[in-house]
C-alpha positions in Angstrom: -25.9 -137.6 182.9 -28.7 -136.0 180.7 -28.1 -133.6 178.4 -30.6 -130.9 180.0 -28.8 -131.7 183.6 -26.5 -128.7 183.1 -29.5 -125.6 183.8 -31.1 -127.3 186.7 -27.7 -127.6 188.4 -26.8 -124.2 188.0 -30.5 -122.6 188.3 -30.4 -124.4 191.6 -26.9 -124.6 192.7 -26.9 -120.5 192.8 -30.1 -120.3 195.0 -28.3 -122.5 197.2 -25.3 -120.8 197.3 -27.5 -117.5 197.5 -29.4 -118.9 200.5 -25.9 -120.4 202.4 -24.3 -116.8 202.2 -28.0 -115.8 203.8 -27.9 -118.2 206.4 -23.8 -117.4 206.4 -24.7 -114.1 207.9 -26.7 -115.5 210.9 -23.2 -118.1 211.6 -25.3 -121.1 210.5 -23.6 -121.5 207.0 -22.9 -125.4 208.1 -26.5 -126.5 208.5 -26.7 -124.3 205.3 -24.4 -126.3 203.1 -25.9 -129.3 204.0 -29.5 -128.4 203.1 -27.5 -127.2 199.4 -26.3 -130.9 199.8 -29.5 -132.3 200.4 -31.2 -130.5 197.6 -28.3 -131.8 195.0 -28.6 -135.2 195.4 -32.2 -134.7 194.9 -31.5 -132.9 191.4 -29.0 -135.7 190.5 -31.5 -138.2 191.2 -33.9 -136.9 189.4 -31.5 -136.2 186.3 -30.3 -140.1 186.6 -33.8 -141.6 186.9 -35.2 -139.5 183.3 -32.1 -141.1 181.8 -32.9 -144.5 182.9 -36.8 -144.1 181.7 -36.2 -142.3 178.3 -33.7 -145.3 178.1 -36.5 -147.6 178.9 -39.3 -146.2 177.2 -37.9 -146.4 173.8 -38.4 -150.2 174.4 -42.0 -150.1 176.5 -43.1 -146.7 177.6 -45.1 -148.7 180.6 -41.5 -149.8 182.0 -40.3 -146.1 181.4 -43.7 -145.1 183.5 -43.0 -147.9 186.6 -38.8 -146.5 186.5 -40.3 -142.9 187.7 -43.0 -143.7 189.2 -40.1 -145.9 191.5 -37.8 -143.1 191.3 -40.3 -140.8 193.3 -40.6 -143.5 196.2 -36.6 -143.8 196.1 -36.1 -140.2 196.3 -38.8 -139.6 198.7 -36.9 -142.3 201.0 -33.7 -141.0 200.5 -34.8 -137.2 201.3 -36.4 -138.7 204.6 -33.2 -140.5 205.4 -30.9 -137.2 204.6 -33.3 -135.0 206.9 -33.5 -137.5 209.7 -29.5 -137.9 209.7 -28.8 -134.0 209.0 -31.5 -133.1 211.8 -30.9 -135.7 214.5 -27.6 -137.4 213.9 -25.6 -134.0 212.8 -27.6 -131.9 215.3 -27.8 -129.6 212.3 -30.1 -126.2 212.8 -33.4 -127.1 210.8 -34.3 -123.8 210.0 -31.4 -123.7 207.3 -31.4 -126.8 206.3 -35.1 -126.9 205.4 -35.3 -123.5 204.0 -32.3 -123.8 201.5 -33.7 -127.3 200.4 -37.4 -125.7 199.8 -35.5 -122.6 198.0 -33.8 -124.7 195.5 -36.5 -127.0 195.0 -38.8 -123.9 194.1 -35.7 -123.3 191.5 -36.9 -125.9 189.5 -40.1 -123.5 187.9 -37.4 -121.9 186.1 -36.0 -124.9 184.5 -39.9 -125.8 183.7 -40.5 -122.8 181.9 -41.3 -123.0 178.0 -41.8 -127.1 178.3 -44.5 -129.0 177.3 -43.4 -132.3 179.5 -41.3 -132.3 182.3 -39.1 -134.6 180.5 -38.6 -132.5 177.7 
């Protein structure tokens, strides 16, 4: 993992355990937990694919360009994949599951804050 990987986890991991003892309240902690699950494999995949195009860019910064530029289209895939399973498949209440994944994702200003690149 990255070396910055550790904030971004927590930062985001607490909103999304703030918003599952919110939604906890209301008996629909499940659909919950699985928007808090949604939201970390988006945060991991993001942390893998900087690794993988600082890692490249020392060689060609165009390669290390094309690896994020992939990355979005693989993330955005797998979001839409995690949704339509959690949503349809699960029968999970969407409500929760959106809202804690939007929450979290909005958590990521604060791990923005002071940088000059996103990948700094």
């Amino acid at each position: 993992m990255i070396k910055n990987l550790n904030q971004p986890l927590k930062v985001q991991g607490l909103l999304g355990l703030i918003m599952v003892a919110i939604f906890a309240t209301q008996g629909q902690w499940v659909s919950a937990v699985y928007g808090l699950f949604v939201g970390m494999m988006n945060v991991l995949m993001l942390g893998f694919t900087f690794k993988k195009a600082n890692e490249k860019a020392a060689e060609n910064p165009k390669t290390g360009i094309l690896v994020l530029y992939m990355s979005a289209v693989v993330r955005f895939v797998l979001l839409a994949v995690l949704f339509v399973l959690g949503l349809s498949l699960f029968n999970f209440e969407p409500m929760p599951v959106v809202l804690t994944f939007v929450v979290m994702q909005l958590g990521q200003m604060f791990n923005l804050k002071g940088k000059r690149r996103l990948t700094d």
